[in-house]
PQR file with spaces between the fields and no chain letter, atoms N, CA, C, O and H, PARSE charges and radii, in Angstrom:
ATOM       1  N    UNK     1      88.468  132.060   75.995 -0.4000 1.5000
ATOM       2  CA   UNK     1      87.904  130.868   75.407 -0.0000 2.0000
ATOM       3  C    UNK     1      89.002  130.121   74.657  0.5500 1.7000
ATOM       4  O    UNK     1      89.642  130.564   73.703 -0.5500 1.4000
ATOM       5  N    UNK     2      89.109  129.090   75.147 -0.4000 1.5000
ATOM       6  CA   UNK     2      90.185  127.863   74.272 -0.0000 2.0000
ATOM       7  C    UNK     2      89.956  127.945   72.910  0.5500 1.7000
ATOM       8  O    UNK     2      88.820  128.107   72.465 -0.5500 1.4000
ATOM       9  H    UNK     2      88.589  128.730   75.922  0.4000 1.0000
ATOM      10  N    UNK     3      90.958  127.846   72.198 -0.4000 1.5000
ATOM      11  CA   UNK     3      90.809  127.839   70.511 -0.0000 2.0000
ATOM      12  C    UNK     3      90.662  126.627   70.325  0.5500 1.7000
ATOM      13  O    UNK     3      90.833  125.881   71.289 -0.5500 1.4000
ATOM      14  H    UNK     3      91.880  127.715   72.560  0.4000 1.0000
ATOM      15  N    UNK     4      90.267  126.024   68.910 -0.4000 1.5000
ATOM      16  CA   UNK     4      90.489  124.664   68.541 -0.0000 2.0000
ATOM      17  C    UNK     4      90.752  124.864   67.271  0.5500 1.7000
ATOM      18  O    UNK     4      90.361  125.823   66.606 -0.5500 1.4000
ATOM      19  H    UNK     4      90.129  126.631   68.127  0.4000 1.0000
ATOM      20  N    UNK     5      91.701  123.586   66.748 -0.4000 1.5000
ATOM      21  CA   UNK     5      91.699  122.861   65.355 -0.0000 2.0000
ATOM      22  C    UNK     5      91.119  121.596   65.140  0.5500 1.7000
ATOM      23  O    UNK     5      90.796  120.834   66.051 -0.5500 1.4000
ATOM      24  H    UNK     5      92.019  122.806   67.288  0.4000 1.0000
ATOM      25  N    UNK     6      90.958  121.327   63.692 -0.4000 1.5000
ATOM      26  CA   UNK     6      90.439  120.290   63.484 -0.0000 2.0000
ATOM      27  C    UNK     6      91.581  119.252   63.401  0.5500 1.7000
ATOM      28  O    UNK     6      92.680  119.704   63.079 -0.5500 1.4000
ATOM      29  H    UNK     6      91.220  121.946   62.952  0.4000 1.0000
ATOM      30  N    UNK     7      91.495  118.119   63.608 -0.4000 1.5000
ATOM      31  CA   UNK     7      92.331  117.238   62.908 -0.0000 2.0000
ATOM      32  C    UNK     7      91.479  115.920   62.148  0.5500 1.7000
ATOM      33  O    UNK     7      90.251  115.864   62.081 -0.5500 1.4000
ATOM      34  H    UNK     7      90.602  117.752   63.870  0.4000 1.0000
ATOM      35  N    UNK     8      92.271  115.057   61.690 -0.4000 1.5000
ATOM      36  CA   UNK     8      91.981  113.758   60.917 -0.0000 2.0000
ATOM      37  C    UNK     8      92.648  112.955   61.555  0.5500 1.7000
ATOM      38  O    UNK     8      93.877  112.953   61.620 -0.5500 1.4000
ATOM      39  H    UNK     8      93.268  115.103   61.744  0.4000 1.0000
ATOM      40  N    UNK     9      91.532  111.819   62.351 -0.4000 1.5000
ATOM      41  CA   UNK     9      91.785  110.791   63.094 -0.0000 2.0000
ATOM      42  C    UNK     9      90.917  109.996   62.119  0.5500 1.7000
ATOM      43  O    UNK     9      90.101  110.305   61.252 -0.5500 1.4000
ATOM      44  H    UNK     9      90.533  111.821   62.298  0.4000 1.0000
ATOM      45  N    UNK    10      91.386  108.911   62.574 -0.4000 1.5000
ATOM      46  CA   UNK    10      91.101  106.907   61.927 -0.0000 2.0000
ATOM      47  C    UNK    10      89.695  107.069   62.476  0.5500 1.7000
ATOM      48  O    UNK    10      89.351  107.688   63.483 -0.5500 1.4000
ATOM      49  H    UNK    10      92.049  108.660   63.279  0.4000 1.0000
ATOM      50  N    UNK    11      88.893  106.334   61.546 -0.4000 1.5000
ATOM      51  CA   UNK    11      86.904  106.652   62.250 -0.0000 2.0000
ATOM      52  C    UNK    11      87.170  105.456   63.242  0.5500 1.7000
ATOM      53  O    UNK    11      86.246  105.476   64.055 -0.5500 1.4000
ATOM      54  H    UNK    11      89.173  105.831   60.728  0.4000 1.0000
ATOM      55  N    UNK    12      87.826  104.675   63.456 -0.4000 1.5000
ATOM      56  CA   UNK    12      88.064  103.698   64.135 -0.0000 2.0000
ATOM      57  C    UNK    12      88.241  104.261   65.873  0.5500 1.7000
ATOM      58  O    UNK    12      87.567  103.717   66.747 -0.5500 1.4000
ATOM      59  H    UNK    12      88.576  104.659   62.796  0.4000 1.0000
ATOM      60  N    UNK    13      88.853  104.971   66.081 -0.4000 1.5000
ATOM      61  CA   UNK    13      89.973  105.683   66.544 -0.0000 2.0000
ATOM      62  C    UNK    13      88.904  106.564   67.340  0.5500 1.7000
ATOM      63  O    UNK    13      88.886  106.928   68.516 -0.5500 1.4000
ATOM      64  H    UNK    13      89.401  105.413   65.370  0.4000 1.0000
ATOM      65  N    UNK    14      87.872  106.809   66.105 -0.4000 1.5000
ATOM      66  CA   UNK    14      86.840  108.114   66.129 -0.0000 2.0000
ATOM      67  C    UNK    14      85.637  107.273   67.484  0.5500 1.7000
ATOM      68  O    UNK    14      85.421  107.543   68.666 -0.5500 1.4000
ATOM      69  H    UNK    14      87.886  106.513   65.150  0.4000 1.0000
ATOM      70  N    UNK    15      85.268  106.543   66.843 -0.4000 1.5000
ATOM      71  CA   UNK    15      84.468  105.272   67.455 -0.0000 2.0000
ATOM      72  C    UNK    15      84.415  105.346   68.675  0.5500 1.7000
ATOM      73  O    UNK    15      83.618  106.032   69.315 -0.5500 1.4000
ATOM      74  H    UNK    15      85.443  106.323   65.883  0.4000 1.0000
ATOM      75  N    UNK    16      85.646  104.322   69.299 -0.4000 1.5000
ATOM      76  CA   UNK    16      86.181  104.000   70.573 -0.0000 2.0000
ATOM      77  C    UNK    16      86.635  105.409   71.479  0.5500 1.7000
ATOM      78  O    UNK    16      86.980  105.359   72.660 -0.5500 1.4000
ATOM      79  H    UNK    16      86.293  103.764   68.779  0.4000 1.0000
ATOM      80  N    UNK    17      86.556  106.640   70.676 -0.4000 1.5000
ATOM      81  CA   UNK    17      86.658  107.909   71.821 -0.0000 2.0000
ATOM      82  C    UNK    17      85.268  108.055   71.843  0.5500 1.7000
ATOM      83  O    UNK    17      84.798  108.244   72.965 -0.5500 1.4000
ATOM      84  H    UNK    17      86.276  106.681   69.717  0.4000 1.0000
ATOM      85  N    UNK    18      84.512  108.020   70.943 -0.4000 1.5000
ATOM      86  CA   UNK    18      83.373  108.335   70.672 -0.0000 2.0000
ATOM      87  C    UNK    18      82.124  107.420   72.309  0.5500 1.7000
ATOM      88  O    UNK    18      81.242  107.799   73.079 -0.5500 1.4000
ATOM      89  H    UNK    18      84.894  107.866   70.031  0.4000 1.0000
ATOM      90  N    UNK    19      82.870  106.163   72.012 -0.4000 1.5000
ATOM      91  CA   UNK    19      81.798  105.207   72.716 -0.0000 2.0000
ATOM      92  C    UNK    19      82.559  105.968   74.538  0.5500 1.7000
ATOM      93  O    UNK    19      81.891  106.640   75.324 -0.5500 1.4000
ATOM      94  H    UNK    19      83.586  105.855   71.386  0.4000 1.0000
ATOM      95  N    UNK    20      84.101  105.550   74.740 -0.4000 1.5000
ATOM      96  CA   UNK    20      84.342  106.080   75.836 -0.0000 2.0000
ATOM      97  C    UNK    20      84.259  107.330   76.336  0.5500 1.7000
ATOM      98  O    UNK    20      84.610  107.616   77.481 -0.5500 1.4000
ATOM      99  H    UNK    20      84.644  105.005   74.102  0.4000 1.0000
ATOM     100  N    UNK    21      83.766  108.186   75.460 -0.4000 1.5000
ATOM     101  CA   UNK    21      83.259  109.695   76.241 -0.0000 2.0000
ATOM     102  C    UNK    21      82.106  109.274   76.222  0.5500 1.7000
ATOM     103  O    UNK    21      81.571  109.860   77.164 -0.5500 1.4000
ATOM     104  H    UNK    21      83.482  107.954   74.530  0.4000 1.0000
ATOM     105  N    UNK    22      81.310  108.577   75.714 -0.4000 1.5000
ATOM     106  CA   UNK    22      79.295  108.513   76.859 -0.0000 2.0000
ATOM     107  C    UNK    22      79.787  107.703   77.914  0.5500 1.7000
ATOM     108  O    UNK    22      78.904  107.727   78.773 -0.5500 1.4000
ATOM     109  H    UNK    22      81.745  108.102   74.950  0.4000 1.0000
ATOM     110  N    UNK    23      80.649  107.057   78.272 -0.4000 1.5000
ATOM     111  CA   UNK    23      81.254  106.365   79.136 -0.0000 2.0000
ATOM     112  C    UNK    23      81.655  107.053   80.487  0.5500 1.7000
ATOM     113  O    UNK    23      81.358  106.683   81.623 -0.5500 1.4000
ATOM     114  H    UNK    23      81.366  107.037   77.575  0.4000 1.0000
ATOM     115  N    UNK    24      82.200  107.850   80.205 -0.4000 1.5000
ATOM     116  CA   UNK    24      82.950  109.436   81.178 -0.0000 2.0000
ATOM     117  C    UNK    24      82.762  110.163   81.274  0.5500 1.7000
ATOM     118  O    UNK    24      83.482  110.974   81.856 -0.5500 1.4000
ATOM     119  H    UNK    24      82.441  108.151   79.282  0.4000 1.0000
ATOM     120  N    UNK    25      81.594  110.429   80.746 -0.4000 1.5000
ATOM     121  CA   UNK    25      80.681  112.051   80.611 -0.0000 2.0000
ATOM     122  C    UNK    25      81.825  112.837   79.989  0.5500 1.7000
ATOM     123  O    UNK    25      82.138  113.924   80.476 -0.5500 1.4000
ATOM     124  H    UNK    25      81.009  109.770   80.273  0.4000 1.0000
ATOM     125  N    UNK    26      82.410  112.377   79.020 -0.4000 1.5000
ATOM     126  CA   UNK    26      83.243  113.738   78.335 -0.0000 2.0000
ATOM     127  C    UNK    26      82.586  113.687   77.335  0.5500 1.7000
ATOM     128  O    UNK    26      81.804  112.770   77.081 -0.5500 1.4000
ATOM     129  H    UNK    26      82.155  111.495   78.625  0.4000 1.0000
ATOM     130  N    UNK    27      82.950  115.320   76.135 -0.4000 1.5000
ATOM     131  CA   UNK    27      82.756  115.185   74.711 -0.0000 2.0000
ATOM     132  C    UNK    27      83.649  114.448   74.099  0.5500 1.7000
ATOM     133  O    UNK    27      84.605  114.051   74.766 -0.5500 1.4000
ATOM     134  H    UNK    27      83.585  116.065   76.341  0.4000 1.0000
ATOM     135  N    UNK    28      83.553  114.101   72.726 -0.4000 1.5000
ATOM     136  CA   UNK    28      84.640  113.251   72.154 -0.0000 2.0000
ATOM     137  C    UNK    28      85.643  113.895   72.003  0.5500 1.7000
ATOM     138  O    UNK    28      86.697  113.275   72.145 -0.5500 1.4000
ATOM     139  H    UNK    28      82.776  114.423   72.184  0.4000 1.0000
ATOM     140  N    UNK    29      85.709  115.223   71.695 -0.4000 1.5000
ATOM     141  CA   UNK    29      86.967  116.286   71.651 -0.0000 2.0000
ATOM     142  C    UNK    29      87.756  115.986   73.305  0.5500 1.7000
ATOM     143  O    UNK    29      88.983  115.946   73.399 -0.5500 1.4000
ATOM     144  H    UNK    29      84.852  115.726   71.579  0.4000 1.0000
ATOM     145  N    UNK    30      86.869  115.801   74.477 -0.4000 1.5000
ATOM     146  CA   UNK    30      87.779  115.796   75.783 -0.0000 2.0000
ATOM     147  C    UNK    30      88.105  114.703   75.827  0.5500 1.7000
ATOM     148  O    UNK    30      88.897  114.663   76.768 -0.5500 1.4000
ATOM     149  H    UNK    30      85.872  115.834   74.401  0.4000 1.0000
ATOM     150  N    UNK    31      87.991  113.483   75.302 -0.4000 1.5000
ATOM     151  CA   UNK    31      88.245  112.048   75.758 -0.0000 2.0000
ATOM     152  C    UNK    31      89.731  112.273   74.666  0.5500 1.7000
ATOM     153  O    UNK    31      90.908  112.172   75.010 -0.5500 1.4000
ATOM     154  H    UNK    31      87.348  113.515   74.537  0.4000 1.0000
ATOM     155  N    UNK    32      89.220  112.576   73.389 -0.4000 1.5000
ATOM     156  CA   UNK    32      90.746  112.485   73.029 -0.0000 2.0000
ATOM     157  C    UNK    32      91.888  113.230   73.662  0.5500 1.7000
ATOM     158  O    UNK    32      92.997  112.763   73.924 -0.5500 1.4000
ATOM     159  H    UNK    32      88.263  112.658   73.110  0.4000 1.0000
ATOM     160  N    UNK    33      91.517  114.299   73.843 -0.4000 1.5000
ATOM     161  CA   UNK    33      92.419  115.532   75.175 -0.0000 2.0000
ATOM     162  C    UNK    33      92.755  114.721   75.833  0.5500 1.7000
ATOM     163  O    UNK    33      93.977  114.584   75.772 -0.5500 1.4000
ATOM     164  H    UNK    33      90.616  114.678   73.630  0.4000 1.0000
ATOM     165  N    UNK    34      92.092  113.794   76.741 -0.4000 1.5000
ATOM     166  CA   UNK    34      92.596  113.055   77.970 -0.0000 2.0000
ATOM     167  C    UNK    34      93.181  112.150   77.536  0.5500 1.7000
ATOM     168  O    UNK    34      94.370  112.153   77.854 -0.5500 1.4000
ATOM     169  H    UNK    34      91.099  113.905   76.790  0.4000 1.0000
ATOM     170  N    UNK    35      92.835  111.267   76.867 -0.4000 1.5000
ATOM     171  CA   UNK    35      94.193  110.366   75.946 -0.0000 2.0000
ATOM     172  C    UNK    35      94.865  110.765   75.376  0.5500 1.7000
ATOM     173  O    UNK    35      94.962  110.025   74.397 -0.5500 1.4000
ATOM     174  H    UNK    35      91.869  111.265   76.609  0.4000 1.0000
ATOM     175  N    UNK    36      95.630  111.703   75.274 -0.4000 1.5000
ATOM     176  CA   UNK    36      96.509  112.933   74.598 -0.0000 2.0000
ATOM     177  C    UNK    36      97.428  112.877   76.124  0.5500 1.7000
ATOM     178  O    UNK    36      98.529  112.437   76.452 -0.5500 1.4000
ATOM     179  H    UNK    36      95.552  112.304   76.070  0.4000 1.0000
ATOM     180  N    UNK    37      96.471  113.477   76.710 -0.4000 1.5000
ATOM     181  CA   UNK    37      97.587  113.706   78.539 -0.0000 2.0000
ATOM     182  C    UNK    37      98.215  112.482   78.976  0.5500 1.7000
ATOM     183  O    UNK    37      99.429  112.364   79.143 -0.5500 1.4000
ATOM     184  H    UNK    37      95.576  113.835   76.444  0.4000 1.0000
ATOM     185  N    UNK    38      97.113  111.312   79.208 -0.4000 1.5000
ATOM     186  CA   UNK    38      97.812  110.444   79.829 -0.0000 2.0000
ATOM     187  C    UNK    38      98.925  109.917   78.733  0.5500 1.7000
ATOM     188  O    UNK    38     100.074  109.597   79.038 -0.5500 1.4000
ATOM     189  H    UNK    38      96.127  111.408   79.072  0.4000 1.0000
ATOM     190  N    UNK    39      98.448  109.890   77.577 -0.4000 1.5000
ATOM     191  CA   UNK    39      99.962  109.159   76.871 -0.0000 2.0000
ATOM     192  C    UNK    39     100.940  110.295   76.963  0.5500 1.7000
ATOM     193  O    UNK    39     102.021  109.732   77.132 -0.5500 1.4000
ATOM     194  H    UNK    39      97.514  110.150   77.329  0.4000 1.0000
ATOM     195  N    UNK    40     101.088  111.240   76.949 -0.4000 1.5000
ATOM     196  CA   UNK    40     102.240  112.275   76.781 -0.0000 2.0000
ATOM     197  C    UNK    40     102.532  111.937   78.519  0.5500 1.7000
ATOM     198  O    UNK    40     103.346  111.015   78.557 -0.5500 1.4000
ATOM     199  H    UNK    40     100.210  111.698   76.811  0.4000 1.0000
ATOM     200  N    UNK    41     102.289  112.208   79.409 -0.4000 1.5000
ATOM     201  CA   UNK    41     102.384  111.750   80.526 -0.0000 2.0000
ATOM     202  C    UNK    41     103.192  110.237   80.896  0.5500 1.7000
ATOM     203  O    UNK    41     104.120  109.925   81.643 -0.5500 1.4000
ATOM     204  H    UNK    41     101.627  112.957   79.378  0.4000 1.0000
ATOM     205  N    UNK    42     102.455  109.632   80.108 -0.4000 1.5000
ATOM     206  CA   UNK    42     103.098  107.971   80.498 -0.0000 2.0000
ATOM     207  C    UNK    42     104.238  107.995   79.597  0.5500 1.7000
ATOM     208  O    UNK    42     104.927  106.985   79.741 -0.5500 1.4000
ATOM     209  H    UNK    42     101.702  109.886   79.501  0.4000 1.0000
ATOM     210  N    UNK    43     104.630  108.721   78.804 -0.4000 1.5000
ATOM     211  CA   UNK    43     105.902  108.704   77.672 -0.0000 2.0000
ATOM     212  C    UNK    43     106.767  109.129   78.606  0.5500 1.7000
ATOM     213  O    UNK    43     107.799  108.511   78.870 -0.5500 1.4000
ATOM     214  H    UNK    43     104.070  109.541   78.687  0.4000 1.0000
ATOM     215  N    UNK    44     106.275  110.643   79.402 -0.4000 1.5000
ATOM     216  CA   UNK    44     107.469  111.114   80.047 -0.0000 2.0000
ATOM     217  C    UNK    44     107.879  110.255   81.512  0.5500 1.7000
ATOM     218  O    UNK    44     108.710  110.468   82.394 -0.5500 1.4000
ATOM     219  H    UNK    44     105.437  111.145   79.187  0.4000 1.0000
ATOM     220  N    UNK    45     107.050  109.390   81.327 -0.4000 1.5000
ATOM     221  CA   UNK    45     107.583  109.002   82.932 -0.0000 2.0000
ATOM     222  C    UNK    45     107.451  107.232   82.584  0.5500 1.7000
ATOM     223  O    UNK    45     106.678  106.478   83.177 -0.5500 1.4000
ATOM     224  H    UNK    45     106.375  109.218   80.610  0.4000 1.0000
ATOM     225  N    UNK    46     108.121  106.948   81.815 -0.4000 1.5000
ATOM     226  CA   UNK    46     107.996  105.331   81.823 -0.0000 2.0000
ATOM     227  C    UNK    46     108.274  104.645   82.716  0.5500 1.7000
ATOM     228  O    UNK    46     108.077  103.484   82.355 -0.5500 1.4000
ATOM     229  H    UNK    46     108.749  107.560   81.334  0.4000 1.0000
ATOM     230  N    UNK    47     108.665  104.685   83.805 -0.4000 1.5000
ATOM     231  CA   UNK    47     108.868  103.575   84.960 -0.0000 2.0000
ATOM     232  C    UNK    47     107.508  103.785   85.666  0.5500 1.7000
ATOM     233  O    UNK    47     107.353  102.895   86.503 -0.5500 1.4000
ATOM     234  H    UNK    47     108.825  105.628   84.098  0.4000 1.0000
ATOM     235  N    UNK    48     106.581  104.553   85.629 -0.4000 1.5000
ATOM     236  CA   UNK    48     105.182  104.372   86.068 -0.0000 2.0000
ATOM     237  C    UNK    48     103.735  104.006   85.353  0.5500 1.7000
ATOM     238  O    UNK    48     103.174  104.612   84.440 -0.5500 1.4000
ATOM     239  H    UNK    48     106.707  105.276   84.949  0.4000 1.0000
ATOM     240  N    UNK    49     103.300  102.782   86.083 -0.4000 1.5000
ATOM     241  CA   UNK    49     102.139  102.509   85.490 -0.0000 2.0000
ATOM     242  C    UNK    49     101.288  103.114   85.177  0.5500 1.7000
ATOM     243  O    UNK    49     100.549  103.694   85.973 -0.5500 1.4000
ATOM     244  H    UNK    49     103.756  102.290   86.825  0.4000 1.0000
ATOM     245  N    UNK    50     101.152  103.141   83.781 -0.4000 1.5000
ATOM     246  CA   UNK    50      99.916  103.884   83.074 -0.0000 2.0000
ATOM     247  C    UNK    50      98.391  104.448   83.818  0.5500 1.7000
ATOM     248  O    UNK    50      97.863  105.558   83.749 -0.5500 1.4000
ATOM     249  H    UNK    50     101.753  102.671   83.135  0.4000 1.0000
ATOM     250  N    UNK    51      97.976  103.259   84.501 -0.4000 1.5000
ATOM     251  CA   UNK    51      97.153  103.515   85.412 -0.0000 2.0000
ATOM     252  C    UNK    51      97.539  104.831   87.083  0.5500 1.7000
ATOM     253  O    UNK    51      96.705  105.163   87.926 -0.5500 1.4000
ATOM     254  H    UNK    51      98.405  102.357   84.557  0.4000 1.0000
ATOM     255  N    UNK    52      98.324  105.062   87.052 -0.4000 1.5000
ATOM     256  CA   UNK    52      98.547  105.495   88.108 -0.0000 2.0000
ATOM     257  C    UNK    52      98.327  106.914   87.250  0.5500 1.7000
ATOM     258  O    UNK    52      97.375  107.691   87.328 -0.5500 1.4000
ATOM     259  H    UNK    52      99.002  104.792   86.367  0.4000 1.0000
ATOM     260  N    UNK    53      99.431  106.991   86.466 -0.4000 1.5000
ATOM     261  CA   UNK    53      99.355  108.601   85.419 -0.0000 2.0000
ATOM     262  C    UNK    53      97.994  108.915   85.540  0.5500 1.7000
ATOM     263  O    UNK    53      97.619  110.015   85.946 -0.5500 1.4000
ATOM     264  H    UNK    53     100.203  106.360   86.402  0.4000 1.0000
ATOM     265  N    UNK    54      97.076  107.829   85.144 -0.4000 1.5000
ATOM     266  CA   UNK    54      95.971  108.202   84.636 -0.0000 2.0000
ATOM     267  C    UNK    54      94.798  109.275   85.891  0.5500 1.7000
ATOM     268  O    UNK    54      94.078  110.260   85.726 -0.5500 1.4000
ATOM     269  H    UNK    54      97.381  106.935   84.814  0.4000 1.0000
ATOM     270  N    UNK    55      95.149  108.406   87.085 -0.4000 1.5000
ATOM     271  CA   UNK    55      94.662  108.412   88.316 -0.0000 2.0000
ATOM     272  C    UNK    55      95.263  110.110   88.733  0.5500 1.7000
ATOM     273  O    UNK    55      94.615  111.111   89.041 -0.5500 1.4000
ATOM     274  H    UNK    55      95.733  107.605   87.220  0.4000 1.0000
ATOM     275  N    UNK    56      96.883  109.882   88.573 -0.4000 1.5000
ATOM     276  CA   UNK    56      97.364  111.153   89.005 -0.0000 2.0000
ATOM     277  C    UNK    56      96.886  112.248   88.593  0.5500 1.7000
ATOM     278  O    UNK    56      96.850  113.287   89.253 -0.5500 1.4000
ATOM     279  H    UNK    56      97.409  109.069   88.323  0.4000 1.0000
ATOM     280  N    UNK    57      96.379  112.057   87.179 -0.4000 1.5000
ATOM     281  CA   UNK    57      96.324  113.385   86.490 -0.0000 2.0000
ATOM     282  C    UNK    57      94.468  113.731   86.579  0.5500 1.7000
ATOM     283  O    UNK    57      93.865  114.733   86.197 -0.5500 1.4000
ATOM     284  H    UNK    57      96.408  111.213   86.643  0.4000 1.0000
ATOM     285  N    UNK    58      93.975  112.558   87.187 -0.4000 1.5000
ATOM     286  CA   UNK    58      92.763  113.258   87.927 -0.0000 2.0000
ATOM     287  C    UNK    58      92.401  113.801   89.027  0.5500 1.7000
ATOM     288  O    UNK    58      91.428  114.536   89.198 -0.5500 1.4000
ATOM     289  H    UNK    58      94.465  111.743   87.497  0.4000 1.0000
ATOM     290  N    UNK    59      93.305  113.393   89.922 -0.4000 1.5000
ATOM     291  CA   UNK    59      93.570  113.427   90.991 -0.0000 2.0000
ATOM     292  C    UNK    59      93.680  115.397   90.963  0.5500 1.7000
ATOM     293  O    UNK    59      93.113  116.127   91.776 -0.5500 1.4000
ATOM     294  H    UNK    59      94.095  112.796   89.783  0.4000 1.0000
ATOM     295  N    UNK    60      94.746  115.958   89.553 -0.4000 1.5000
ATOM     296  CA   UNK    60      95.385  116.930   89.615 -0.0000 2.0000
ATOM     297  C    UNK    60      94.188  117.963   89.197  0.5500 1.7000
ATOM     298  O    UNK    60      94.149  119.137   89.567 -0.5500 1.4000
ATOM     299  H    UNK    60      95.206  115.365   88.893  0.4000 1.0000
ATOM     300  N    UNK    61      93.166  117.289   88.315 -0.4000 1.5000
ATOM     301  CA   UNK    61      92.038  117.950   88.094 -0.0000 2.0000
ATOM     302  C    UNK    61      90.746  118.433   88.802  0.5500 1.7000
ATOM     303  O    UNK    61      89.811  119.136   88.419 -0.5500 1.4000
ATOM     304  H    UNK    61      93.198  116.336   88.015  0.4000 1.0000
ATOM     305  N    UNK    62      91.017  117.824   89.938 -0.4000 1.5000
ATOM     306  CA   UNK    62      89.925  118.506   90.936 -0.0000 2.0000
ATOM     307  C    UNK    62      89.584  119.285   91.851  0.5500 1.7000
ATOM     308  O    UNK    62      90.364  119.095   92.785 -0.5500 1.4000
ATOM     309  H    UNK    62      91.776  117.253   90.250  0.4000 1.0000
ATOM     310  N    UNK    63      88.618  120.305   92.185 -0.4000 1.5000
ATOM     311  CA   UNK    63      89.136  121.325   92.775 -0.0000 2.0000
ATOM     312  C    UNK    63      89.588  120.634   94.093  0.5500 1.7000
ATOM     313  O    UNK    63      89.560  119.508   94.589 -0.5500 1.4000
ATOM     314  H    UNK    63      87.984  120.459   91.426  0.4000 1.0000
ATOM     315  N    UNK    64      90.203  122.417   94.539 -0.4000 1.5000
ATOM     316  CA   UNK    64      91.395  122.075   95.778 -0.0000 2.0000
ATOM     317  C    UNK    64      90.160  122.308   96.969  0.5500 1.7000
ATOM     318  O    UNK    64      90.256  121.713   98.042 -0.5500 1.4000
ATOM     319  H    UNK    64      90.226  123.332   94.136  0.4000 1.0000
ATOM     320  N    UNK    65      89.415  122.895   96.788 -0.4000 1.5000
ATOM     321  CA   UNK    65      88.277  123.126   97.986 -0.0000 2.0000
ATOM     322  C    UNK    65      87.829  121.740   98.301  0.5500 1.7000
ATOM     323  O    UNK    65      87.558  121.734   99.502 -0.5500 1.4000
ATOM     324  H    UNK    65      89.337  123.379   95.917  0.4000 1.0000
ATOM     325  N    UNK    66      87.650  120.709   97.846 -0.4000 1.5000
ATOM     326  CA   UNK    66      86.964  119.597   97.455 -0.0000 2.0000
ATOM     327  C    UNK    66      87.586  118.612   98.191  0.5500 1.7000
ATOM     328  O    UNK    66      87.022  117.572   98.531 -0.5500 1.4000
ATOM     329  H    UNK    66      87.870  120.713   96.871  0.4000 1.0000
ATOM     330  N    UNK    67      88.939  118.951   98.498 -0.4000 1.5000
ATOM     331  CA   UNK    67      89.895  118.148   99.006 -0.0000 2.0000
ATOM     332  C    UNK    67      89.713  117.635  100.425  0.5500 1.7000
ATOM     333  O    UNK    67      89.271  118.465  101.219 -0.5500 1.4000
ATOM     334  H    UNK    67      89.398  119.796   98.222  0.4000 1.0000
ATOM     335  N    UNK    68      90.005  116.263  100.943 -0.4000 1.5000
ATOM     336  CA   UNK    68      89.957  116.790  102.037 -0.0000 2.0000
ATOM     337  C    UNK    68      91.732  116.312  102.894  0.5500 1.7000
ATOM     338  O    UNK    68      92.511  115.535  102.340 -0.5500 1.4000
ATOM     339  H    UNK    68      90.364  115.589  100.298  0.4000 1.0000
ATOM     340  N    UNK    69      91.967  116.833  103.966 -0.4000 1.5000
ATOM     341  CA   UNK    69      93.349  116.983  104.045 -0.0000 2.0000
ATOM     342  C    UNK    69      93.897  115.970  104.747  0.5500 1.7000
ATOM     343  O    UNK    69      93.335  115.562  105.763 -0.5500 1.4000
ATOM     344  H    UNK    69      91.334  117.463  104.416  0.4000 1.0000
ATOM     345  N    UNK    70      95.137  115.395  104.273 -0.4000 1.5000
ATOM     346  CA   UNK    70      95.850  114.503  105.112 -0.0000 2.0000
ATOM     347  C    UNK    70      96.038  114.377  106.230  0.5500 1.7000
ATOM     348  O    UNK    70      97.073  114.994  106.483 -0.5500 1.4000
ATOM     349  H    UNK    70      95.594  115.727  103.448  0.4000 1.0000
ATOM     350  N    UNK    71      95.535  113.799  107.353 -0.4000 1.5000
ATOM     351  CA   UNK    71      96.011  113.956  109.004 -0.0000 2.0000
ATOM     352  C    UNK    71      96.639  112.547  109.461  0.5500 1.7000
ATOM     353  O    UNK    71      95.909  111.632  109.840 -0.5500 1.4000
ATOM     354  H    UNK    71      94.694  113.298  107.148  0.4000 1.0000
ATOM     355  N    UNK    72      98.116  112.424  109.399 -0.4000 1.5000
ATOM     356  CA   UNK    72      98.473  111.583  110.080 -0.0000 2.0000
ATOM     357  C    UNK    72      97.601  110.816  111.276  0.5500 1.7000
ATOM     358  O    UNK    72      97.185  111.419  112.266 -0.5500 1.4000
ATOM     359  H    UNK    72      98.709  113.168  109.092  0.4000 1.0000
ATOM     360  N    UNK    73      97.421  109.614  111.072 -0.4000 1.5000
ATOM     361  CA   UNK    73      97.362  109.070  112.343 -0.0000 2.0000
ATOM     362  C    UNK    73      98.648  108.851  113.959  0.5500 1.7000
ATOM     363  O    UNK    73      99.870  108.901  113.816 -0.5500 1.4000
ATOM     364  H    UNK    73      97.759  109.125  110.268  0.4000 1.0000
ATOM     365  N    UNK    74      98.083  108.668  115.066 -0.4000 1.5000
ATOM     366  CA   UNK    74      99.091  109.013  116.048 -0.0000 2.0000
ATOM     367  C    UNK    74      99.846  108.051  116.071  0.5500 1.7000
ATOM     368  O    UNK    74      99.385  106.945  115.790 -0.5500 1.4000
ATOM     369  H    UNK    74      97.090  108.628  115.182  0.4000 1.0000
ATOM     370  N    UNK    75     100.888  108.163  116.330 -0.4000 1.5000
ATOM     371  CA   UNK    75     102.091  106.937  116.630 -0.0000 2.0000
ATOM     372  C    UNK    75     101.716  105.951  117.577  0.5500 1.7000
ATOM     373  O    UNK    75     101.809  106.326  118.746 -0.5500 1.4000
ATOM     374  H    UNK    75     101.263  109.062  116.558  0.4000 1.0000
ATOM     375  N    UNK    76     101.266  104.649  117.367 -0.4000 1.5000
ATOM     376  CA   UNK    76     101.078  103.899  118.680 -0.0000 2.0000
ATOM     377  C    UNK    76     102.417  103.579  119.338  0.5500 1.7000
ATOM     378  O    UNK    76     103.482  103.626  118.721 -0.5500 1.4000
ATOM     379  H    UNK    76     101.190  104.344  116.418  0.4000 1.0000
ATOM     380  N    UNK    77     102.299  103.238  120.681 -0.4000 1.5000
ATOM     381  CA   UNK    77     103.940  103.470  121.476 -0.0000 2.0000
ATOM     382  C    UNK    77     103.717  102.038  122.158  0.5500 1.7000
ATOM     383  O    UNK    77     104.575  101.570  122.906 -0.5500 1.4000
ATOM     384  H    UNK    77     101.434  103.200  121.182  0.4000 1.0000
């Protein structure tokens, strides 16, 4: 089981995770998690749009069964 701490965030801050997790079906604890990833994410990789991080790192969250697999299309000649 994941541990947690508390912290002290801006009620402001609190709010707008607050409103965008009924938004995303997250708790407010996961919406800040996920805005935690994508900004640590978009820090480490600044030549890519924020949006893409964001995309990528859902992309990275879903199961692999779920997937379905790349098949080239054939070369037209």
């Amino acid at each position: 089981m994941p541990t947690s701490t508390s912290i002290r965030i801006d009620q402001t801050l609190y709010k707008q995770a607050k409103n965008d997790a009924v938004a995303e079906h997250r708790t407010i604890a996961g919406q800040v998690e996920y805005w935690a990833k994508v900004g640590r994410a978009a820090l480490d990789n600044p030549d890519l749009p924020v949006s893409f991080v964001a995309e990528s790192l859902a992309s990275l969250a879903e199961p692999r069964e779920d997937a379905t697999p790349f098949v080239p299309r054939a070369r037209q000649t």
